[in-house]
N, C-alpha and C positions, 0 to 999 in steps of 0.2 A: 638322325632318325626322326620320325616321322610322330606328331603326338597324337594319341590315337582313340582318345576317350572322350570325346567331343560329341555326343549327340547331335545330329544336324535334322535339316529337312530330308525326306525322302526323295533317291532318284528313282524308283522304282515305281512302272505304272502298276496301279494295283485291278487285279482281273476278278478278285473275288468278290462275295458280296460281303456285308457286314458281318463281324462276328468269324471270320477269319484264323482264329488265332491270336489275330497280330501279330503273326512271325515276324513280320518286316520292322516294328516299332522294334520286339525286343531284341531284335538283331542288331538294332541302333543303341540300346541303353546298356546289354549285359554279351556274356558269350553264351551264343546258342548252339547246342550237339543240332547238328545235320551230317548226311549224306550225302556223298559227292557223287557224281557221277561228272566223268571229264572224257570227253571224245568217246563216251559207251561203255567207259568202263566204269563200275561204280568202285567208291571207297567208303565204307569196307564192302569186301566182295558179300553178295547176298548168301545167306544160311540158305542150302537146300530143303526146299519144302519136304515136309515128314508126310503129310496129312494127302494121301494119293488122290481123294479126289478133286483138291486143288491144284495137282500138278496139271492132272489131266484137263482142269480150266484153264491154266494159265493164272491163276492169282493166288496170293501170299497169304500168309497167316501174322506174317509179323509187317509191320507198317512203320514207316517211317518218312519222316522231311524229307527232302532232297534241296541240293545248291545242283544245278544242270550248268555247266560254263559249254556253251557254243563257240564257234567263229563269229557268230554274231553279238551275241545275247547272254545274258546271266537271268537263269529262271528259276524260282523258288516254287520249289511244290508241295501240297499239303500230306499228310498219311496218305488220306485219301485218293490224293492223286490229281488234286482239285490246283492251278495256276494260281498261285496266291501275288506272283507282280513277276516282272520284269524289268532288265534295263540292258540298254546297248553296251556292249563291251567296248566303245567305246568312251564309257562313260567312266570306266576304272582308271584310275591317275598312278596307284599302288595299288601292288598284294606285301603283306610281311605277313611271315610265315615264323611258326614260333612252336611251344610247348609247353604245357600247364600240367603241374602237378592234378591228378584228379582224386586218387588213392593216397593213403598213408602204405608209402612199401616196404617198413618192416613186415618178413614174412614171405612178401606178395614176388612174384616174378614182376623185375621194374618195368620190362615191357608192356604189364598194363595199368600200370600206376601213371603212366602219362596219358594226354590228349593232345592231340596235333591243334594248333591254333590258327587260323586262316583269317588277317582283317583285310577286309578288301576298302581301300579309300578312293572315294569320288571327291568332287567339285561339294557337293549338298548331303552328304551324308557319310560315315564311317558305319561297316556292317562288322559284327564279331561273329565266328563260327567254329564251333572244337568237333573235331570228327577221329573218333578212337581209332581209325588206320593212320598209324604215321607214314606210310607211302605213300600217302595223298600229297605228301609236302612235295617229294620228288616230282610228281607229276605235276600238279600246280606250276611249279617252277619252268618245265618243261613247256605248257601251255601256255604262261603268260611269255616266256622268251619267244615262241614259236609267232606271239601273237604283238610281240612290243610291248610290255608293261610291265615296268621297274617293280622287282622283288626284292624285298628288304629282307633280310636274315640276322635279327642280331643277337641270336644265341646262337651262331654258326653249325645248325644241325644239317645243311644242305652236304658237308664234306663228311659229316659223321654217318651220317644215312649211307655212305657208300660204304660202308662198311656191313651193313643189314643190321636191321631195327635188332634182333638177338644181343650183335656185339654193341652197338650203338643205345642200345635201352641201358646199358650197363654203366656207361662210361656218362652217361649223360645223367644217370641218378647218381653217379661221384661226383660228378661238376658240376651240377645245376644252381648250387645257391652261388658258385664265383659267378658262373654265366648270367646268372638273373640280375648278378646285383647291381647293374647302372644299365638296367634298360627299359623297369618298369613295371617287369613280368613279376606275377607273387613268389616267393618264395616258396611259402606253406602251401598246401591242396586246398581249391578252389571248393 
């Protein structure tokens, strides 16, 4: 398994001006919540606009990051919408795909006391990214095979997911702390 807290240089050319965010820095030092979108489909699916005269424009009320994976390209985008870097897909060497406590789930349905973890490693940098659809992992999986790039799994949820995130949220807050315990991932909620 792959060590994966490394802060490096950036492979990502950056399209923004200053003052950014720094999405791209904190993507290198911590795990940042983004939004996937993978061959057009976004994870998590978007909330239908309530607010009609923004249906009727075409724009959102609620705004978020986005991670874009192309055939070509990994593009990060701002709320706003704004191109904050890119880099070649062929620049990813791994994806490991994982899951982080986010909630404390006494109480809680375990299905959202998790967040899907997605690190993607390059040559010059490790990126982290938690996105609250765990079907994101399936598909991930799906793209980077489709595309040749080794997917590490080692809290082995890729066979659990086939079960749906329902029965699979269940069984994976029973065994998370054996699953966790020699691979790195925290135990307790981040």
């Amino acid at each position: 398994m792959t060590d994966l807290f490394k802060p490096m240089a950036s492979v990502f050319t950056n399209h923004q001006i200053a003052g950014h965010y720094r999405a791209i820095d904190r993507a290198q030092k911590c795990i940042v919540p983004f939004h996937f979108e993978i061959q057009g489909v976004e994870y998590p699916k978007p909330v239908p606009e309530k607010n009609w005269l923004r249906r009727l424009s075409g724009t959102r009320s609620e705004k978020y990051a986005m991670v874009e994976l192309t055939p070509t390209k990994v593009v990060l985008w701002s709320p706003e919408q704004r191109n904050l870097g890119e880099m070649a897909l062929a620049d990813v060497k791994l994806i490991q795909v994982g899951a982080i406590r986010w909630h404390v789930t006494q109480g809680l349905d375990p299905r959202h006391a998790f967040r899907a973890t997605i690190f993607v490693v390059t040559e010059k940098g490790n990126y982290y990214f938690a996105n609250s659809d765990m079907e994101v992992l399936p598909a991930i999986f799906k793209f980077a095979h489709a595309h040749e790039i080794p997917v590490e799994d080692p809290l082995r949820l890729l066979p659990l997911l086939k079960l749906g995130w329902k029965v699979a949220a269940v069984t994976l807050h029973e065994t998370y702390a054996q699953l966790a315990e020699h691979t790195g991932y925290p135990n307790s909620k981040v």
